[in-house]
C-alpha positions as CSV (number, residue, x, y, z in Angstrom):
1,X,-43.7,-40.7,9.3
2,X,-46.4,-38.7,7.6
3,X,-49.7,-40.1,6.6
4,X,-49.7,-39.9,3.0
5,X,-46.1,-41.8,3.6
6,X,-47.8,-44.7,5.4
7,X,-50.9,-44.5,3.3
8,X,-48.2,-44.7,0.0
9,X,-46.2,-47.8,2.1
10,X,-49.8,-49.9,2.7
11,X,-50.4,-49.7,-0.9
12,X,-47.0,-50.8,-2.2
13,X,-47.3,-53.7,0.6
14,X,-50.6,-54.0,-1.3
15,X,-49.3,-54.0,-4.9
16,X,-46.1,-56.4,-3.6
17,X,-49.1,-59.0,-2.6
18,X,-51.6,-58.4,-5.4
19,X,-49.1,-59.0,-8.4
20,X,-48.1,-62.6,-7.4
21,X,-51.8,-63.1,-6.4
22,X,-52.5,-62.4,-10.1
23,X,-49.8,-64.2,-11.6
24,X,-49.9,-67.1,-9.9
25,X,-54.0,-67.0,-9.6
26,X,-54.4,-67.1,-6.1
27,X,-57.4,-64.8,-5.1
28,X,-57.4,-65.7,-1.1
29,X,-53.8,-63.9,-1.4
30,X,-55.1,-61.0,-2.8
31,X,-57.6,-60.8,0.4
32,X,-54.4,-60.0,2.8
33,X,-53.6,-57.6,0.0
34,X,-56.6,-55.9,0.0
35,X,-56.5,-55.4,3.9
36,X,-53.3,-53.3,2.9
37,X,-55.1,-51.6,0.6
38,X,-57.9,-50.4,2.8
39,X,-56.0,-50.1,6.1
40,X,-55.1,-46.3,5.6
41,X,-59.1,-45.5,4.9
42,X,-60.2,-47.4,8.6
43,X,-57.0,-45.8,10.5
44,X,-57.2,-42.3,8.9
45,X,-54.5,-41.5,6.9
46,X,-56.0,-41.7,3.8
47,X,-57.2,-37.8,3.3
48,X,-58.6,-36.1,0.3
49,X,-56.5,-33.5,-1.1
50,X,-55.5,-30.0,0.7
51,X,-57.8,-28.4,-1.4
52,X,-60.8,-30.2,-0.5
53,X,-61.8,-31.7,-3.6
54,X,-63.4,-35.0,-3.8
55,X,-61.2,-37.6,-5.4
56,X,-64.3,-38.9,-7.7
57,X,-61.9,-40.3,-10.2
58,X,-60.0,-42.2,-7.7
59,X,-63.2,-43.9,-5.8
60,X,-64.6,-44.8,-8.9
61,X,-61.7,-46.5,-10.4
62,X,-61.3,-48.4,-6.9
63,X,-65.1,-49.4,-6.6
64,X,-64.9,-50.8,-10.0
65,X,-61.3,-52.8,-9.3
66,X,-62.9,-54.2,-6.5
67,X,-66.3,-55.4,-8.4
68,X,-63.4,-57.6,-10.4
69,X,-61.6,-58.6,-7.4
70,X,-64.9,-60.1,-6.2
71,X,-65.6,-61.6,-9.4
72,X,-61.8,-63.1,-9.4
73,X,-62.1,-64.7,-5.7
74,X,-66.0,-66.4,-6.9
75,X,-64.3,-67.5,-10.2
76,X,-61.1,-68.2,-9.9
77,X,-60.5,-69.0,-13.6
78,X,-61.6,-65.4,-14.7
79,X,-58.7,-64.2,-16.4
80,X,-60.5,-61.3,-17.9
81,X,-61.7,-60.5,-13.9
82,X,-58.4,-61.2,-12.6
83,X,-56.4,-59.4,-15.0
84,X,-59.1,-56.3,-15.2
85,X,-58.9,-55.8,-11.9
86,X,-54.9,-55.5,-11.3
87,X,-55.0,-53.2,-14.2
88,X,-57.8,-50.7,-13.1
89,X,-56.4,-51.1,-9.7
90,X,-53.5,-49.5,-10.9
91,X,-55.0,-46.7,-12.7
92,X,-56.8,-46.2,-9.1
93,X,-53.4,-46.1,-7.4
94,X,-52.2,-43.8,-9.8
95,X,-54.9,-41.4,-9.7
96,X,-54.9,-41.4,-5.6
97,X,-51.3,-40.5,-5.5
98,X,-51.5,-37.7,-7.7
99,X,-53.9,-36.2,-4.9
């Protein structure tokens, strides 16, 4: 399997754990999520683009869905964190697999 297939599987393992996370409010779920989510960076087979180009939109998008994640698993009644967060997580997933 390629890496940009595994890296694409991890995140939609990801997005499978995050979305009942957020539904049902459970913020320690979306920790085993989020090891999903960053597994490809730590094993490799997360790559920029062929062209070289530094995904700026994509890292900024997932810094910033993470700041809410953290918000979400201190306050756990945060709607507007937990909500903001699968929402600009998405737009992060988006923009990464357009690379």
């Amino acid at each position: 399997m390629s890496k940009k297939r595994l890296t694409l599987l991890c995140v939609a393992i990801a997005g499978l754990i995050f979305l009942p996370a957020a539904i049902l409010n459970k913020p320690y779920y979306g920790l085993i999520a989020a090891f999903f989510d960053w597994l490809p960076l730590f094993t490799g087979w997360m790559k920029f683009s062929e062209s070289g180009k530094v995904p700026y939109l994509h890292i900024t998008l997932t810094v910033i869905a993470y700041i809410f994640f953290i918000v979400w698993l201190f306050i756990p009644l945060s709607d507007f964190a937990r909500f903001g967060f699968i929402m600009i997580w998405f737009l992060a997933v988006l923009s990464g697999a357009a690379l």
